[in-house]
PALO-665864 format. One record per atom (N, C-alpha, C, O): residue in three letters; x, y, z. Coordinates in steps of 0.1 Angstrom, whole numbers, padded with zeros to 4 digits, always signed. Layout:
N
ALAXYZ
...
***
This chain:
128
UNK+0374-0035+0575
UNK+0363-0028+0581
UNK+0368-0015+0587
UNK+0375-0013+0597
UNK+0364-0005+0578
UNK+0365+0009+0586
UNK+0359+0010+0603
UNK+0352+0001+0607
UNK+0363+0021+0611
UNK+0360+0023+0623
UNK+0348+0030+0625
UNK+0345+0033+0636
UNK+0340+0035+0614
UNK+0332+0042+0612
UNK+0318+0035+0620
UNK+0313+0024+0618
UNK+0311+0048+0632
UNK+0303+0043+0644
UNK+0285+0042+0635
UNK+0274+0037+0639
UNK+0289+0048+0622
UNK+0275+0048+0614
UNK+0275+0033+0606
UNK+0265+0029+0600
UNK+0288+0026+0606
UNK+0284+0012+0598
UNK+0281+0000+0615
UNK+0278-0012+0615
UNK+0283+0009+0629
UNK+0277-0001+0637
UNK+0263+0000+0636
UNK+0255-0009+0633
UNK+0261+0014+0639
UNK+0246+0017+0644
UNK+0234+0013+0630
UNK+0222+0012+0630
UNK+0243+0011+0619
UNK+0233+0004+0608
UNK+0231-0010+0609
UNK+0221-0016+0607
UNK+0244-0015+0612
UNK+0241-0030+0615
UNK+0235-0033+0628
UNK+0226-0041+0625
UNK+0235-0031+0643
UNK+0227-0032+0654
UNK+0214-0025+0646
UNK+0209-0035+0640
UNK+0207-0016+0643
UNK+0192-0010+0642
UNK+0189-0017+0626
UNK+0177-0015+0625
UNK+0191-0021+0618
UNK+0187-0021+0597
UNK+0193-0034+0598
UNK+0186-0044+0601
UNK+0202-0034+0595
UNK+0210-0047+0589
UNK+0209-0061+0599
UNK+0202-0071+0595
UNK+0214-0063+0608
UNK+0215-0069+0616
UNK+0226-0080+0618
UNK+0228-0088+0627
UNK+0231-0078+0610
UNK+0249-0086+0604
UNK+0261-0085+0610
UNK+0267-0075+0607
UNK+0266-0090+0616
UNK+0275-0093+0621
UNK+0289-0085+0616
UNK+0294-0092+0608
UNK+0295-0075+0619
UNK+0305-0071+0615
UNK+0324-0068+0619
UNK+0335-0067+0614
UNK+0317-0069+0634
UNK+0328-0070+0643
UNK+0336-0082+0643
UNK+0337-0088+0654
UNK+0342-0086+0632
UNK+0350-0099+0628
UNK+0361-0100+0634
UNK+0367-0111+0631
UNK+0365-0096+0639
UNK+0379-0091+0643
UNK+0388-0084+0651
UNK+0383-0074+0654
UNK+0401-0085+0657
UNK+0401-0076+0668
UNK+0400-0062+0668
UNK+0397-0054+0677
UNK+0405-0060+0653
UNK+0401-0047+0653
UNK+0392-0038+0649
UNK+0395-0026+0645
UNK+0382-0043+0649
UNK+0370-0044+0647
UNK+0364-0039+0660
UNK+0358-0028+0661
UNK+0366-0046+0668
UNK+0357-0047+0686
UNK+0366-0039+0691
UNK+0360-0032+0700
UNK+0385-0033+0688
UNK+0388-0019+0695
UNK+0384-0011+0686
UNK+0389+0000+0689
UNK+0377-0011+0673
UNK+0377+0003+0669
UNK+0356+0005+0671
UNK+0350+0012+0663
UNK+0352+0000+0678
UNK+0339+0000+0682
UNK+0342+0015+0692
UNK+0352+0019+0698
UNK+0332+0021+0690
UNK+0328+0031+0704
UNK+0317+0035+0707
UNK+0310+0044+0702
UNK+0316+0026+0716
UNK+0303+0021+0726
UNK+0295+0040+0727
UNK+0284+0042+0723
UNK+0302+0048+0734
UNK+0297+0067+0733
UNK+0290+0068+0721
UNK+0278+0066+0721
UNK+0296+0072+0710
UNK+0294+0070+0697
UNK+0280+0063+0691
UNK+0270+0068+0686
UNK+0282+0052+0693
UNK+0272+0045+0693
UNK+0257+0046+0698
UNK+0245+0047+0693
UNK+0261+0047+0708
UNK+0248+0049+0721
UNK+0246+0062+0716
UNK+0235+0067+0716
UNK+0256+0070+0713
UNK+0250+0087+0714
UNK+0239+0084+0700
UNK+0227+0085+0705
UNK+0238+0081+0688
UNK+0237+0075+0676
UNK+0220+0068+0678
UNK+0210+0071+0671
UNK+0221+0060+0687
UNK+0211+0053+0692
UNK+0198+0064+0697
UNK+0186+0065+0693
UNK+0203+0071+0705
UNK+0197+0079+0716
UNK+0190+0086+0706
UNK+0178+0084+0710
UNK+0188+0094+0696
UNK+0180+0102+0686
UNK+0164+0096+0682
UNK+0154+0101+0676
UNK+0169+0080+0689
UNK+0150+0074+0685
UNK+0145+0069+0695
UNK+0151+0063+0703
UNK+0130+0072+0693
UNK+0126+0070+0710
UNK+0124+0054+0708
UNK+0122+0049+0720
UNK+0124+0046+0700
UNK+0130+0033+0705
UNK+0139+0026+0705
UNK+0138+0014+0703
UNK+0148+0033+0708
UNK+0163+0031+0713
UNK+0171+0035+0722
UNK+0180+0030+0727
UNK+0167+0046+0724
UNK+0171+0054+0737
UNK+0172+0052+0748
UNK+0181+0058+0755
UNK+0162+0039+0754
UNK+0163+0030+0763
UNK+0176+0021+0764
UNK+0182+0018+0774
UNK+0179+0014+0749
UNK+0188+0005+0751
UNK+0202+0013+0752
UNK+0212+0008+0757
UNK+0200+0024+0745
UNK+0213+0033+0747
UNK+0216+0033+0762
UNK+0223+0024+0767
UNK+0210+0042+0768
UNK+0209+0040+0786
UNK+0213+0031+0790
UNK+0223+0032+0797
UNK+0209+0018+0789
UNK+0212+0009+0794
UNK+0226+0006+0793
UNK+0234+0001+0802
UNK+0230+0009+0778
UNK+0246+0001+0778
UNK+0254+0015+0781
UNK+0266+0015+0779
UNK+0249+0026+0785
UNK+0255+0035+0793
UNK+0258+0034+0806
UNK+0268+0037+0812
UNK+0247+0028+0811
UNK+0249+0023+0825
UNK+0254+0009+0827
UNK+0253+0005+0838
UNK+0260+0003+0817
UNK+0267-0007+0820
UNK+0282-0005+0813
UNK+0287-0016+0812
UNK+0290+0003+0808
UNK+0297+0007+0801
UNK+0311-0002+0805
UNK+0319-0004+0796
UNK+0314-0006+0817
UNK+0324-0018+0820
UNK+0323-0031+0809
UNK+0333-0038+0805
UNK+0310-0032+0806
UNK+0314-0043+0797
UNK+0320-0040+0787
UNK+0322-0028+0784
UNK+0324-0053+0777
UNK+0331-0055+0764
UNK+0324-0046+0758
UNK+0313-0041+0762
UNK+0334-0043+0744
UNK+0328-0039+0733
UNK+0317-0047+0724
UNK+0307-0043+0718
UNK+0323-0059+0728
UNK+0315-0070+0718
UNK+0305-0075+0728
UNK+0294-0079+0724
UNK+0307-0076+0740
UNK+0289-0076+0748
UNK+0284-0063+0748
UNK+0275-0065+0756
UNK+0283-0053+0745
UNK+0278-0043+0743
UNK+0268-0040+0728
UNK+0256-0035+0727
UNK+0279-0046+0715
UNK+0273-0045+0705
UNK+0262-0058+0703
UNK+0252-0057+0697
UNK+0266-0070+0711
UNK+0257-0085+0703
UNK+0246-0078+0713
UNK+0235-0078+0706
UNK+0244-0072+0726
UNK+0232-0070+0731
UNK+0222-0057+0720
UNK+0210-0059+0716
UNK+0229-0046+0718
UNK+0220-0040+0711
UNK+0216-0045+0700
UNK+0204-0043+0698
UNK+0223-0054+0689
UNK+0220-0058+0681
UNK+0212-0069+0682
UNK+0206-0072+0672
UNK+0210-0076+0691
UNK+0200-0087+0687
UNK+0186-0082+0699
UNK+0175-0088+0702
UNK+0190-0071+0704
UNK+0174-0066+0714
UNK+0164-0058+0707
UNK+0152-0058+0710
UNK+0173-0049+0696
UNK+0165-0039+0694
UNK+0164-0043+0678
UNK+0173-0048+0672
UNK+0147-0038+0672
UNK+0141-0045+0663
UNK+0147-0037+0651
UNK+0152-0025+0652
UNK+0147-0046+0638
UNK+0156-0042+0624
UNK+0143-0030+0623
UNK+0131-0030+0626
UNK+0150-0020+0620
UNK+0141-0007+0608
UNK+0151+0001+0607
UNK+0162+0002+0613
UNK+0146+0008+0596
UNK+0158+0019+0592
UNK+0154+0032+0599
UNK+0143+0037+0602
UNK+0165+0033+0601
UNK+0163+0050+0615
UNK+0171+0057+0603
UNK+0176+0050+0595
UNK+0171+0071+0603
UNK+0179+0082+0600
UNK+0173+0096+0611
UNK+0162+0100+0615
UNK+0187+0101+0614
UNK+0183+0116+0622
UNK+0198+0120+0617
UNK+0208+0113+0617
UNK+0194+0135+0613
UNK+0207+0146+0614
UNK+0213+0143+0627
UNK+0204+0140+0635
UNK+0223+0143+0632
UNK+0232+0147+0644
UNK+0233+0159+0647
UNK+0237+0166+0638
UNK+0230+0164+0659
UNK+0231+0181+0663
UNK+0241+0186+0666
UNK+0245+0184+0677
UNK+0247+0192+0658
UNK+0260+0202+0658
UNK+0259+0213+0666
UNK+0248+0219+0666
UNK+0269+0218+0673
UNK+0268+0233+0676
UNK+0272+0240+0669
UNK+0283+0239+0663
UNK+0261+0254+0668
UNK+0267+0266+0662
UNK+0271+0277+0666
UNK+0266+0283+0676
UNK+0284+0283+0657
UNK+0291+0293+0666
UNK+0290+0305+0658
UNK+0297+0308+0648
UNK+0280+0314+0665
UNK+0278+0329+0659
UNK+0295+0332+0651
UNK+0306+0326+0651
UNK+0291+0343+0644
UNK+0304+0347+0632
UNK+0311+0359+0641
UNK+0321+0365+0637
UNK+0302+0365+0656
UNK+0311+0373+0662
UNK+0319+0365+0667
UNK+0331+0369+0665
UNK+0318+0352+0674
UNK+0328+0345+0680
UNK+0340+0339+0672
UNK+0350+0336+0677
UNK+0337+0337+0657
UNK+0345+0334+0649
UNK+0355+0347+0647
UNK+0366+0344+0645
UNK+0352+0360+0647
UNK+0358+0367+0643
UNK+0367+0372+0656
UNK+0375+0381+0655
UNK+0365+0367+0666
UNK+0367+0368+0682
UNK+0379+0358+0683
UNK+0389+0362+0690
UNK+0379+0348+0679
UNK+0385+0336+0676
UNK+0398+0341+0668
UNK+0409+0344+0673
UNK+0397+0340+0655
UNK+0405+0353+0645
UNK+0416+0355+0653
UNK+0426+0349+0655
UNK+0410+0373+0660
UNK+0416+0380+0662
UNK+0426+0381+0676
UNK+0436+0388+0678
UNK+0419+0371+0686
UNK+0427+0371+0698
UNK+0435+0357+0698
UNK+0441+0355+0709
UNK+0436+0349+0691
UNK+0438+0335+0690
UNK+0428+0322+0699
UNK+0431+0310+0699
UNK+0421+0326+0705
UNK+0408+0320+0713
UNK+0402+0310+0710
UNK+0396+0308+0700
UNK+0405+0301+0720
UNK+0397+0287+0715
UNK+0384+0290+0718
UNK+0381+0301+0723
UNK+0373+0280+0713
UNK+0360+0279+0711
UNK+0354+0285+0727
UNK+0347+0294+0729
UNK+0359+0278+0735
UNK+0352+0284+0748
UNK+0354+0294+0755
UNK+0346+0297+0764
UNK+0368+0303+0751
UNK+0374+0314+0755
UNK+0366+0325+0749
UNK+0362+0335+0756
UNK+0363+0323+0735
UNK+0355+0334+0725
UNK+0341+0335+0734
UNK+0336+0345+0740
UNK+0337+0322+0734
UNK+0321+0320+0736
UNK+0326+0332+0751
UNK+0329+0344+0749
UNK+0327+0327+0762
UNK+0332+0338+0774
UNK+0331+0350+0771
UNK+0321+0357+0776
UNK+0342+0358+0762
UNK+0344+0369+0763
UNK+0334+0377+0753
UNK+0335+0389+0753
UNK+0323+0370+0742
UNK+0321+0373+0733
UNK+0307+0389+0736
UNK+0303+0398+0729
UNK+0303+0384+0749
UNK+0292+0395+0756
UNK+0301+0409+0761
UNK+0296+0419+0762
UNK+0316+0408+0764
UNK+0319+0415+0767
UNK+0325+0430+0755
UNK+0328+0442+0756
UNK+0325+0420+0742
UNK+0332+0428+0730
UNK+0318+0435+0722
UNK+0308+0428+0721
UNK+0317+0450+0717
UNK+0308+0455+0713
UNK+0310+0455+0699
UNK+0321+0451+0695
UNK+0298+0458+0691
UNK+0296+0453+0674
UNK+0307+0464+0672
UNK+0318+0460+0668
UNK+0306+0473+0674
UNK+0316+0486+0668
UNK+0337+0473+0669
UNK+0345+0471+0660
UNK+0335+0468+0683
UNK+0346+0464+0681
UNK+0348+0454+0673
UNK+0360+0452+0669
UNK+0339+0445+0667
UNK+0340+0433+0662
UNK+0339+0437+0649
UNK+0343+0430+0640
UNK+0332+0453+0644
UNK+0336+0455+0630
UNK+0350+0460+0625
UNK+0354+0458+0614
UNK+0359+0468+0637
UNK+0371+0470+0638
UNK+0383+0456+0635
UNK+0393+0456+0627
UNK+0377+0446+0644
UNK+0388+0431+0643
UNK+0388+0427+0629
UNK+0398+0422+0623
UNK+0370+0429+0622
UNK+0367+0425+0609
UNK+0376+0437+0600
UNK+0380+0431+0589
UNK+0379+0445+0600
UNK+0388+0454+0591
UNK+0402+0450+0589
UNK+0409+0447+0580
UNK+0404+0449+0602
UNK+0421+0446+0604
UNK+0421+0431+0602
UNK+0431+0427+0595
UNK+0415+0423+0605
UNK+0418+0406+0594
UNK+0414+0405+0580
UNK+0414+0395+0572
UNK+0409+0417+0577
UNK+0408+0419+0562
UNK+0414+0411+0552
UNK+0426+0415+0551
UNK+0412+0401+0546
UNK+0421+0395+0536
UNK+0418+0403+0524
UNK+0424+0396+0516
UNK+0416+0410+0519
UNK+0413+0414+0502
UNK+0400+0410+0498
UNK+0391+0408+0506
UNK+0398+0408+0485
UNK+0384+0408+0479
UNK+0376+0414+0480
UNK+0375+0425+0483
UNK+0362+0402+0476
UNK+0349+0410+0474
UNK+0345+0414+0495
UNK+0352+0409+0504
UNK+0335+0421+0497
UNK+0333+0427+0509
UNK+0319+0420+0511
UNK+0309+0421+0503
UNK+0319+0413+0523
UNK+0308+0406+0524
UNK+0293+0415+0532
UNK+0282+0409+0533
***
């Protein structure tokens, strides 16, 4: 059994099967994951909360509760990613900048400069 949090949240909400056979099964559970996973349908979101607000328990009281409370149907939702403008990518590039340092300084750098950074990381080729 992979650790993968989309073959829990199919078996607690669709399937209803028993998968956590094992011990490592119930440590490769993540209750976050899960619940975040949960939270995308409004009838589930409640039980997410709930095992958010109980998060001391097991892995394996965590999973038999969602799975046998909340009713079989098939859910699907995209998961919300964040996106990061191509100035901050090129911000990123050029100063070595993690994700939240770019985002920071990104109001302070002007287009003229970020067409500049974009010249000098020039790799070759076609010109987008």
């Amino acid at each position: 059994m992979s650790n993968n949090p989309f073959e829990y949240i199919g078996s607690i909400s669709n399937t209803k099967k028993d998968i956590m056979l094992d011990e490592d099964a119930e440590n490769g559970y993540s209750p976050f994951m899960v619940n975040r996973g949960l939270s995308y349908y409004q009838d589930t979101v409640l039980f997410a909360n709930q095992m958010n607000t109980h998060s001391y328990l097991d892995n394996r009281l965590q999973y038999d509760f969602l799975r046998s409370a909340i009713r079989p149907r098939k859910r699907f939702s995209k998961w919300h990613k964040k996106t990061v403008p191509a100035k901050n990518e090129v911000i990123k590039e050029y100063y070595g900048y993690s994700d939240s340092k770019a985002e920071a300084v990104a109001d302070l750098i002007s287009d003229d400069d970020i067409k500049h950074m974009k010249s000098v990381l020039s790799k070759g080729g076609k010109k987008k």
